[in-house]
Structure formats: C-alpha cells, structure tokens
C-alpha positions, 0 to 999 in steps of 0.5 A: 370260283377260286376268288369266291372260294378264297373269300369264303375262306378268309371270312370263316378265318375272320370269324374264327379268330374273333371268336378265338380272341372273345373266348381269350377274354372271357378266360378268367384269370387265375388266382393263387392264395398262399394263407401259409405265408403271412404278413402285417396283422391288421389293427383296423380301419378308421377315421376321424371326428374332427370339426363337422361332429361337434355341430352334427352330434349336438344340434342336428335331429336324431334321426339324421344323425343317428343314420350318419353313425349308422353308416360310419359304425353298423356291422350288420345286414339288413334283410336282404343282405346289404350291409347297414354300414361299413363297421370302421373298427378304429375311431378317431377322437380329437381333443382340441385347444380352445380356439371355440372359447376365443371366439374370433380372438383365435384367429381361425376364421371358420368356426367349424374349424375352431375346437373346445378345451375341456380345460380352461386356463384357471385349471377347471375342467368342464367336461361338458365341452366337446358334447357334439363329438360325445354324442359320436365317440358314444354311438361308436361306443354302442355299435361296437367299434373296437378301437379307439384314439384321441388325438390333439393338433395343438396345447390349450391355446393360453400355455402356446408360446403366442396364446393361440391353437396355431403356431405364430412363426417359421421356425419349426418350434413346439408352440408351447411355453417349455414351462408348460410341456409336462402341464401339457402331459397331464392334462392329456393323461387326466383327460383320458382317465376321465374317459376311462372312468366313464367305460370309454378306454382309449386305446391310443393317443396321437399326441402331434400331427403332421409336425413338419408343417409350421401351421402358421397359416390360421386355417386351422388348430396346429403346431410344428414340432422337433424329432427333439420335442416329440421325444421329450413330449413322449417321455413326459406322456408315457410317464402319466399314463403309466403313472395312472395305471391306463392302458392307453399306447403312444402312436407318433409321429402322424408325419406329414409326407411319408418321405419324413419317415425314412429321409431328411426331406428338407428337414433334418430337425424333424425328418428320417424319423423311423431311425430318429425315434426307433434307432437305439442309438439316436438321442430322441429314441423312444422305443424303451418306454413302457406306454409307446407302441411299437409303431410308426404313423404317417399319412399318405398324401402328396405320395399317391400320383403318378402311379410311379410314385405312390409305389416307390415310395412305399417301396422304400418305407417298407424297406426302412420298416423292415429293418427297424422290425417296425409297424406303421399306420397310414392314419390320414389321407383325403385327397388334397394333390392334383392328379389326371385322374381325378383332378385335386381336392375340389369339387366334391365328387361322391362317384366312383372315380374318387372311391377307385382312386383312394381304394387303390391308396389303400390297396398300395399302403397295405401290400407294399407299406405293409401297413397294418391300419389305414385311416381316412381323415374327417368323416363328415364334411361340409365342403365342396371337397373331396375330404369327408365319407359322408357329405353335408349340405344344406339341400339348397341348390344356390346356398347349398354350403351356407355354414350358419345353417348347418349348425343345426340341419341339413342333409347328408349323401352316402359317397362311393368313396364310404362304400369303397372304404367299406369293401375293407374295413366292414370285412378285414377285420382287427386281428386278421392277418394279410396273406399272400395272393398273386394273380396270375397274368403278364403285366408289370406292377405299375401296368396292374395299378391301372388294372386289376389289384387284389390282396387277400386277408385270413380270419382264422375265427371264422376259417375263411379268407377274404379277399379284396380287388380294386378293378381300376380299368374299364374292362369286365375281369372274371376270376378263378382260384387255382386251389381247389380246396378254396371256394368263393361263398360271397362276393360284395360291389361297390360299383356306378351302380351298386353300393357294397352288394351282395352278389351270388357266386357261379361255379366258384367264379367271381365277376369283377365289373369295370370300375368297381371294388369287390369284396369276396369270401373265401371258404377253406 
C-alpha cells in the first residue's frame, strides 16, 4: 500500500511541475516603453538601383516591372489589409562612369555590371542614358518616396588616371586625373540641377564609396580615395552645389568596413574618419562647409558574425559618434562574409533564414549604432546571391541566370529578406524618433541576439508607437506591455509562412512566432 501510495504521489508531483513549467512558459514577457526617453531621428530606409535597373526599367514588360516598383515603393493596403509593398522611403540613384559606352574596352567583363555616363568625353551631355534607372527614380517618384540620393562609384572613365570606371594600381590614389577633379565637381552639380529641373530633387549625394578598397580588380566600376581626396573633393562639391542654389546634402564617407570610422584599420591615409573629417582640428575636416550633412555613412559588412562582433563593433562606433555629437547611415549591407548561420553570399536564399540573419543587422545597427538610416544595397538582382530584395531569373530550370536573355524578360520572386526589411521601412517612418524599450527577462545581451530583440519608435503624427521584434530562436514568445495606458492595436508577420500579415490582437497581448519578425502598433 505504502509503494502504491508513494507512486501515486510521485506521479501527481510529476504532473504538477509539467504543468508548473508549461504555464512558466506560456507567461508572457513583459515589455517596458519609455516614449519620453529618446534617441536617433530616423531618416528612412533604403536601397539601391545599381546595375539590374538599367535593363529591367528599360526593356522588361510593364506589368512585370511595374509590379517590382510596386513591391519596392507601395505604401498602401490591399482589401484585406496586406501591404502592397514594403514603402522604402530613401532611393538610391547611381550615377555612373561610362564603362557601358567602352564596351569590352572597359575591362568589366559583365555588362550588367557596366554603367551609362550621361556625358561624354567632347563635353555633351545626353540625358538620354541611364533610361532603365529613370524609368525607376520616376515610379519612386510616383508612389511617393520621400527621399532621394545619388551616388557615383568612380569619374567618367576619359578623365580616370588609366581612362577606365576602376582603378589600375594599389596604392590607394584617387583614379582621376588632378586637373580634372573640379571638372569632375560640376559635372555632379549640373547633373542634379538637371534632375532638379525635371521635379526630381536629390536630396543627397554620395560622392565615393567604399575607398578604402583599391577596386583594381575590374569586376565592377570604383575607385579608392585619401581622407585628403574626399576632403578636397568635398570643398570642390559644396561649392557647386551652393553655387547652383541646390539644396542637395554631402553624405561620406560610405566606408567600407565600420572599423575605418573610428580606427586606422591598417589604413592610416584613409581610416579613423569620423575624427579625420569632423575633427575641427584635423587638416581634412569638413563639417564647416555649407552643403555637407552632419552625418557619417559606412556599411556594415564583414562586422556582423560572430554575434560578439557585430555588437562590439557598433559598441564602439557609438562611443566615437557620441563624442563627434554625430549621425551615421548604415547606407549598404547584403551579405557577403561566411557565417554558421547562414553560410556566405551564395546560393541565393529567398527563406526566412537569410531575412532574421539581416533583420537582426538591422536591429543592432539602429539600437546600439544609433543609426538613424539603414540601406540595403542592390534591390534587384540576377544572381544565384544573397544580395538583392527581389530575385530574377529566367524561370528556365537548367538556364535559369542566363544574362542575355534577362536583358529583355524574365520572372521575379518576393524573398522574405523584402518582407523583413518591410517590417521596418513600411511602418518606422521619416521623422520618427527610436525610444527606449526593454524586455523584461534575465538574459544577457549577446544571449537576446539569439533570442528575442525589440526596438520601438514614436510617430508623434499619428500618436502611436511602433514596435519591432525580431524572434531569432525556434520558440513561440508572447509579449505584455506593463503601461496599461499603452495598448497593442496591430501586429504585422513575416514568418516561413506569412509575408508582412495582418494579425488580430487578443487582450492587448501579441504572439511572437518562432523564427519571425513582427511588427506591432502601439496605441497611446
């Protein structure tokens, strides 16, 4: 009886703690905003036209293309309440150097890699080139982006020291003749003024990228530059653009690693360029003249694995941006290092694995960087790469990247990593201000980087909060807001499943699924 009796008793204290730890982890977690403490304003988010636009814009069918631009653009809802598109609010307009116009002389083999010059090396211009990436700047136009930047890789390949898009040598020089460089200036200048004219105003202008990088290799249109040469290339620019009455801003460096911001890196002529060009007493500063915004731009790769990294290093970007009272622009990031996570650049992966890995890039860039933009880098592609939002192919199973024929047509797939970019740029709004959120649990930075994130935004237009948590584990969470004056009214998924859904709200508690990015709209 005694043994029967003390089984019995062992299985009911059996049953008893399952159902003990079952309702420990169906607790919600509690989530605290703090809307009176504020950080970065947000100027938007982004991304870029470069390379698969000039082709898709000018010859692909109108209602293929018109349904990229759509997904790129749309900030509306259909019917049912699903978003049409994930509404970037910055576009990304690249001004190139004439490799198209040399042909194979231009040494970039890939013609999609190659780019148009609306001048040409007898001083005409022909604004007639570039009608692919028109046709888009035109649509963002249209569907109401706010926002827009050009950006130029490299001079018009016949003033470049070797008469190419990209640079011949290793040594780090500016590939432009130095008799050229103000040439250079005005031409940038009149090419917006052009726009200008046309209703089209840039906000912004990007005048080198990634100089650390010596872009000898000919893959694609580039060049390096000194601390010294985006300096003076600066003072030539903020001249002509003053000059022209244009209201278009200076944003630089785009460096390539953001360890150039704050350190050497190896590179002393063209590293620790926070204190190189907002340093009052550095040779190179730039922050007096008129037309340069009070911003730094660098782009995230080879920062983001291990997790340790990608948070110590914005760790201490933040730290020198504090000092400099200085924004930054995370202005181009696809995925180009090899991780455990996700693998490296290749194959494409339009799934949910790449999407968390970005969104969780994002997430660190804006709460520990501080930044207050965040940039993708090309939005289309046609590679069998992890470096595009929407994917083209030809939709022939054994030819499916065969560039001639995408010239003209092919298909394009929605990814997850769109959707996921969405759960940001379609609600965190230009003009909002990030605020301070913390969730209420035990675990450690690095441990919530594997877990569950959550940042939260104030849109003081329409009174309301919105809130973004990226759910990297493979466990359902629920979440709670402790103010009661706060109440969840929407919540919208991106999950294996779901694409930036509408999801009802249940006694102001909002289910975080495995492996998904939620967005939640937060009622004052």
């Amino acid at each position: 009886m005694k043994t029967n009796l003390f089984s019995f008793l062992s299985r009911v204290s059996f049953i008893l703690m399952l159902l003990v730890g079952c309702d420990a982890l169906s607790q919600p977690l509690e989530v605290v905003i703090d809307h009176s403490t504020t950080y970065q304003t947000i100027d938007g988010f982004g991304a870029s036209d470069a390379w698969r636009c000039q082709f898709v814009g000018k010859n692909w069918p109108d209602e293929k293309k018109g349904g990229i631009a759509e997904l790129l653009f749309s900030k509306e809802f259909d019917d049912k309440g699903n978003p049409k598109g994930i509404g970037l609010s910055i576009w990304r307009y690249y001004l190139g150097a004439g490799s198209t116009e040399q042909g194979n002389d231009s040494g970039i083999p890939n013609e999609w890699r190659r780019a148009e010059s609306y001048l040409d090396e007898n001083g005409n211009y022909d604004w007639t080139k570039q009608a692919g990436q028109y046709w888009f700047l035109k649509e963002a136009k249209r569907y109401g982006v706010e926002k827009f930047l050009a950006f130029t890789l490299a001079a018009p390949s016949f003033w470049a020291l070797n008469g190419k898009g990209h640079a011949a040598e290793t040594n780090g020089r500016f590939n432009i003749k130095p008799d050229r460089l103000d040439d250079y200036s005005e031409y940038l200048a009149t090419v917006l003024e052009h726009f200008d004219g046309q209703g089209i105003s840039f906000d912004y202008l990007s005048p080198v990228n990634e100089p650390q990088w010596d872009w000898e290799k000919s893959t694609q249109e580039g060049t390096p530059a000194t601390n010294e040469d985006i300096s003076k290339f600066s003072k030539y620019l903020s001249e002509d653009l003053h000059k022209r009455n244009l209201n278009t801003k200076l944003v630089v460096p785009e460096a390539a690693d953001l360890r150039y911001l704050y350190s050497h890196f190896n590179k002393a002529e063209r590293g620790n360029q926070i204190s190189a060009f907002y340093d009052q007493n550095s040779p190179y500063h730039i922050s007096n003249l008129p037309r340069v915004e009070k911003t730094i731009s660098g782009h995230s790769y080879f920062t983001t694995w291990p997790v340790d990294s990608l948070i110590g290093v914005r760790q201490k970007l933040n730290k020198e941006l504090k000092a400099k009272e200085l924004a930054y622009w995370q202005s181009e990031f696809c995925i180009l290092e090899q991780t455990d996570d996700i693998g490296g650049g290749r194959p494409r992966d339009l799934g949910m694995d790449t999407a968390l890995y970005v969104a969780r890039v994002i997430h660190a860039d804006l709460t520990l960087a501080n930044a207050s933009s965040w940039q993708w880098w090309t939005a289309l592609t046609n590679a069998d790469f992890k470096d595009g939002l929407i994917y083209l192919d030809t939709g022939i199973e054994d030819n499916m990247y065969d560039l001639q024929l995408l010239k003209n047509n092919g298909t394009y797939h929605e990814s997850k990593l769109l959707w996921g970019l969405g759960n940001f740029s379609l609600f965190v709004r230009p003009g909002m201000k990030r605020v301070d959120v913390e969730l209420i649990d035990d675990r450690t930075l690095s441990e919530r980087y594997n877990s569950l994130m959550i940042s939260a935004y104030q849109d003081d237009v329409k009174n309301e909060i919105v809130a973004v948590a990226v759910n990297y584990s493979d466990e359902d969470k629920s979440l709670r807001l402790s103010d009661k004056n706060l109440k969840f009214s929407k919540s919208y998924v991106t999950s294996h499943d779901k694409n930036l859904a509408p999801v009802s709200v249940q006694d102001n508690e909002v289910l975080i699924p495995s492996r998904s990015i939620v967005t939640m709209l937060v009622k004052k």
